[in-house]
C-alpha positions as CSV (number, residue, x, y, z in Angstrom):
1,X,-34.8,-170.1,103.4
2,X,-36.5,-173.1,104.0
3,X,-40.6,-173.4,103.2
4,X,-41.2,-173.5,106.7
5,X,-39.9,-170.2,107.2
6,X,-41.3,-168.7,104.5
7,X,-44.9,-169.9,105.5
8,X,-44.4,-168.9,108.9
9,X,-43.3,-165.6,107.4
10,X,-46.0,-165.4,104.8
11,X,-48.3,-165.7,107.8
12,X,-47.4,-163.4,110.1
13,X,-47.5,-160.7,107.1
14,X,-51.5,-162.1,106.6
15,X,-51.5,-161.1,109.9
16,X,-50.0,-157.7,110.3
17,X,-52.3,-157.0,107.4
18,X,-55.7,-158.2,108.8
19,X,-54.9,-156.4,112.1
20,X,-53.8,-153.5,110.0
21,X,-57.7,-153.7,108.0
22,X,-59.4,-153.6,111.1
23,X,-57.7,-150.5,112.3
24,X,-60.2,-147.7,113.6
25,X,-59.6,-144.3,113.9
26,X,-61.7,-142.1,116.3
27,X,-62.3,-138.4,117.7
28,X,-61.6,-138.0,121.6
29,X,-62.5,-135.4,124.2
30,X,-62.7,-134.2,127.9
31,X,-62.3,-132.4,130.9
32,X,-59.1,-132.3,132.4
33,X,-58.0,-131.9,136.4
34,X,-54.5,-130.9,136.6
35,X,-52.0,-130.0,139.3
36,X,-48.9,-129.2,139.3
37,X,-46.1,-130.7,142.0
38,X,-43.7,-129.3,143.5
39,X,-41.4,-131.9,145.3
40,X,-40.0,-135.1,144.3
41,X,-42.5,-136.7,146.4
42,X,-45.2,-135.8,144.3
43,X,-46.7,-133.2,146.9
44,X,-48.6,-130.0,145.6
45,X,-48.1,-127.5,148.8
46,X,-50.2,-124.8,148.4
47,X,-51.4,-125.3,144.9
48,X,-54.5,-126.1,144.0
49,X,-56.3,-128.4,140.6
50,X,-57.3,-126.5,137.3
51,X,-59.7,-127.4,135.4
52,X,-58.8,-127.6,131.5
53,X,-60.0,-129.7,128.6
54,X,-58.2,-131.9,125.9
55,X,-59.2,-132.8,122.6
56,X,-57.8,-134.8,119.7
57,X,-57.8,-138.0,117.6
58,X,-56.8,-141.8,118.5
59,X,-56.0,-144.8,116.6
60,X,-56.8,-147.9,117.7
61,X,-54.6,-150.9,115.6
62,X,-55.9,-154.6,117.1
63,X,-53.0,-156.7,118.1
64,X,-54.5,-159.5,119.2
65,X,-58.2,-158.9,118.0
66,X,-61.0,-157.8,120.4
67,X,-58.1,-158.1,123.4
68,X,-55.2,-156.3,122.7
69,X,-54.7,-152.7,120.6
70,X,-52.5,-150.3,120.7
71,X,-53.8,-147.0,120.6
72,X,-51.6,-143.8,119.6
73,X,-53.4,-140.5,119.4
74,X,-52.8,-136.7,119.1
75,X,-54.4,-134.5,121.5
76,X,-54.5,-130.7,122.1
77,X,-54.4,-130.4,126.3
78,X,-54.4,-128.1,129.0
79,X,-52.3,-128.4,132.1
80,X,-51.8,-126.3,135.0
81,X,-52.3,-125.3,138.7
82,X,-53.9,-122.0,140.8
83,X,-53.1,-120.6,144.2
84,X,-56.0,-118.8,146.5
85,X,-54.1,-117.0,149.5
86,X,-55.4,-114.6,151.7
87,X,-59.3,-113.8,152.2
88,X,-60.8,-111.5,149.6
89,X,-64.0,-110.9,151.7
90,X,-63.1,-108.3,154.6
91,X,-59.0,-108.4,153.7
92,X,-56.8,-105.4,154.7
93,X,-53.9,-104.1,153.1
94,X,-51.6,-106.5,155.8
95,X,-53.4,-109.4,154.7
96,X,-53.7,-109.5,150.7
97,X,-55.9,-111.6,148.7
98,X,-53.8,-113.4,145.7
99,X,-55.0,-115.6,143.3
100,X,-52.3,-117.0,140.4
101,X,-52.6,-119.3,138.2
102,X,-50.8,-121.0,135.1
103,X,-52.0,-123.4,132.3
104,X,-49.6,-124.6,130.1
105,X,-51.1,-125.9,127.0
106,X,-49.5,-128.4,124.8
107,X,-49.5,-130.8,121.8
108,X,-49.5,-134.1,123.2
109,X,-49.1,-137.7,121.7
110,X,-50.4,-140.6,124.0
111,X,-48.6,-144.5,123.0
112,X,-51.0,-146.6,124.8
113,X,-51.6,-149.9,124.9
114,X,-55.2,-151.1,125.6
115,X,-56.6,-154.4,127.2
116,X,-60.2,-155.2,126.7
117,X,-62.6,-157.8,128.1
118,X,-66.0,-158.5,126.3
119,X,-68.9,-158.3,129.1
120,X,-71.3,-158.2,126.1
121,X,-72.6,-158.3,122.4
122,X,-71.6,-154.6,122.1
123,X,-70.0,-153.6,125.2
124,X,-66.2,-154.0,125.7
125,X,-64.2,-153.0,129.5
126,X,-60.5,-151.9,128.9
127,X,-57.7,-150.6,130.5
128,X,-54.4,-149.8,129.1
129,X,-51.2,-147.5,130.1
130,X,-48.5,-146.1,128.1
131,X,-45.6,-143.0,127.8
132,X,-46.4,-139.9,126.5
133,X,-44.6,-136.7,124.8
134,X,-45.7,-133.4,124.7
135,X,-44.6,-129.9,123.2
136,X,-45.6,-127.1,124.5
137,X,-47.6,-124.7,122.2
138,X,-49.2,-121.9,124.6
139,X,-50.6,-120.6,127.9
140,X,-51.0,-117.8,129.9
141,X,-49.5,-116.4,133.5
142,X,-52.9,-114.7,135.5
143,X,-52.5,-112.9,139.0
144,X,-55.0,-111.0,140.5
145,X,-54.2,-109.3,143.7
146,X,-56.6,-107.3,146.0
147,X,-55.0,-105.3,149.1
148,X,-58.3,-104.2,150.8
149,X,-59.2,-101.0,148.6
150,X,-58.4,-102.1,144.9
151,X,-57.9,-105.4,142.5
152,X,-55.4,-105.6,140.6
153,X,-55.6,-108.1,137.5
154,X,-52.4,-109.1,135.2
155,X,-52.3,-111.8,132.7
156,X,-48.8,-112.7,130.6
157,X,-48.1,-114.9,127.7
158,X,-46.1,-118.1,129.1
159,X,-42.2,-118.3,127.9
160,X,-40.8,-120.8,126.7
161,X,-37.1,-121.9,126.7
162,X,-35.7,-122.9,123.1
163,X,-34.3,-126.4,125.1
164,X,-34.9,-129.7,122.8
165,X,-34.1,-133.1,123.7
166,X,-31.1,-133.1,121.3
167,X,-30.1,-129.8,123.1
168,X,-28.4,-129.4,126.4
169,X,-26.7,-126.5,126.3
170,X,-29.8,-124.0,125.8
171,X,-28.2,-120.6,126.9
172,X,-32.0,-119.3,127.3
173,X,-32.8,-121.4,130.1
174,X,-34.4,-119.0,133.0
175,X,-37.0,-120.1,136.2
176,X,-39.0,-117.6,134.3
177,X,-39.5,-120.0,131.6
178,X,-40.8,-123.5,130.9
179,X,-39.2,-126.4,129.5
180,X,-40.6,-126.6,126.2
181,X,-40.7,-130.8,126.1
182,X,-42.6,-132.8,128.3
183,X,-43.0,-136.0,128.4
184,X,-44.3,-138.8,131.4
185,X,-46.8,-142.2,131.8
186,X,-50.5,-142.2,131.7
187,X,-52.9,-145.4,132.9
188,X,-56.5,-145.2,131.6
189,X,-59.5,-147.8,132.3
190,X,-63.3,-147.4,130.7
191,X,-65.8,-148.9,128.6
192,X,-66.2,-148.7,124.8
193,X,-70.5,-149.4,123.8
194,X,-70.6,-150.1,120.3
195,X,-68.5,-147.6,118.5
196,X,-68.7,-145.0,121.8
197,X,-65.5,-144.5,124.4
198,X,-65.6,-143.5,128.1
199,X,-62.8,-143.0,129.6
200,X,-60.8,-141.5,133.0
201,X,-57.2,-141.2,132.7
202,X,-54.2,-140.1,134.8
203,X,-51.2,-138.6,133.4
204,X,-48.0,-138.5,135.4
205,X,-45.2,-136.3,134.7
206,X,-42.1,-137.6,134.7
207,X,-39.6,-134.5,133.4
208,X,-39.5,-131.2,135.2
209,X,-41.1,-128.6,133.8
210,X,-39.7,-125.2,135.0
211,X,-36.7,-124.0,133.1
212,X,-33.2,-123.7,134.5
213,X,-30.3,-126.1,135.6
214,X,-30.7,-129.6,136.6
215,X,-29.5,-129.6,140.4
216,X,-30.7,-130.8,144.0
217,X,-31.6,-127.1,145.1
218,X,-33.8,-127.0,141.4
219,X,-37.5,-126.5,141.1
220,X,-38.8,-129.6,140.9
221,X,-42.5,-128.9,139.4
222,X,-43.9,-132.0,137.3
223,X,-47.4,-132.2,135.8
224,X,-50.2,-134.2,137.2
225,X,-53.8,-134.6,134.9
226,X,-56.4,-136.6,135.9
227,X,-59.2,-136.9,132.8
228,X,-62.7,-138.2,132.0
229,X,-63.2,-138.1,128.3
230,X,-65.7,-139.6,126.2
231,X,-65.2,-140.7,122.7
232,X,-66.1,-142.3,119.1
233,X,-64.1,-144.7,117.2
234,X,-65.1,-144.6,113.5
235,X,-65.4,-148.3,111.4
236,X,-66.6,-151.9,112.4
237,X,-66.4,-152.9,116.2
């Protein structure tokens, strides 16, 4: 190995290790707007956004100081969709009132790499994109049905389907169910004061989420999450 080498080496170690000092690690939160589609076109037919809420912790690692970081994080998020049909007020028993909804709740871990531009002493602009994974770790089934006399209100534990990524021969696979793995892309742009985030965020879906076999007649639902989150990012700016 010539000296050359081993500078060059010797200094991009320096550098790893600086970038690797000025690591931050910070708390995250927000409201979450999610739908879910149901064609490969992205469309939603008759389903409607939920509101839902995600929480969780980020890293930010400088790659290129004040410019470039990546920023992986772990988040606890709620996904989802509702359906209003009918009229409640003044419905007969032909013309039910349904209302359904699901929220899917999962573990989630955002890989995101985040631009900034200084616009100030303290204030930073950024946008950034990335891939994410999910596991899904709850939610419920809610229906509530009124036929012009009486309401009727039922609420069921989501089930999941014991598919893994390393598995695709799952004989527990049902339209009932929902995939237990998710994973898609997410593009993010907001402002970071000081030590403070804002953020808004869209997640896209990119792996169908109902249970069952992978064919042209299949459901095709996919998650959709649009966030505004705000944030703190503990340690030197």
């Amino acid at each position: 190995m010539t000296k050359k080498t081993i500078l060059l080496s010797f200094a991009a170690l320096t550098m790893s290790f600086a970038a690797m000092s000025q690591a931050r690690v910070g708390i995250k939160g927000g409201w979450n707007l999610s739908n879910i589609t149901t064609d490969n076109s992205g469309g939603t037919k008759d389903s409607r956004s939920l509101s839902g809420f995600n929480v969780g912790a980020i890293v930010d690692l400088p790659l290129v100081p004040k410019i470039l970081s990546f920023q992986p994080g772990v988040f606890y998020t709620t996904k989802g969709s509702k359906i209003d049909a009918g009229t409640k007020s003044g419905a007969t028993p032909t013309s039910p009132y349904l209302k359904t909804s699901v929220n899917p709740s999962y573990i989630e871990v955002p890989l995101n790499f985040v631009a900034k531009l200084p616009v100030g002493p303290s204030v930073k602009l950024f946008a950034g994109a990335g891939p994410y994974f999910a596991y899904g770790v709850g939610g419920k089934f809610k229906n509530e049905v009124y036929n012009g006399v009486t309401t009727v209100t039922t609420s069921t534990n989501i089930k999941w389907d014991d598919d893994t990524p390393f598995n695709g021969g799952d004989p527990n696979k049902a339209l009932d169910k929902f995939k237990r793995f998710d994973w898609g892309g997410n593009v993010q742009v907001g402002a970071e004061i000081k030590n403070f985030l804002i953020s808004a965020q869209y997640g896209i879906g990119f792996a169908k989420i109902r249970s069952g076999q992978d064919n042209s007649t299949d459901n095709k639902d996919k998650n959709r999450v649009f966030s505004v989150s705000v944030g703190y990012l503990f340690g030197g700016r």
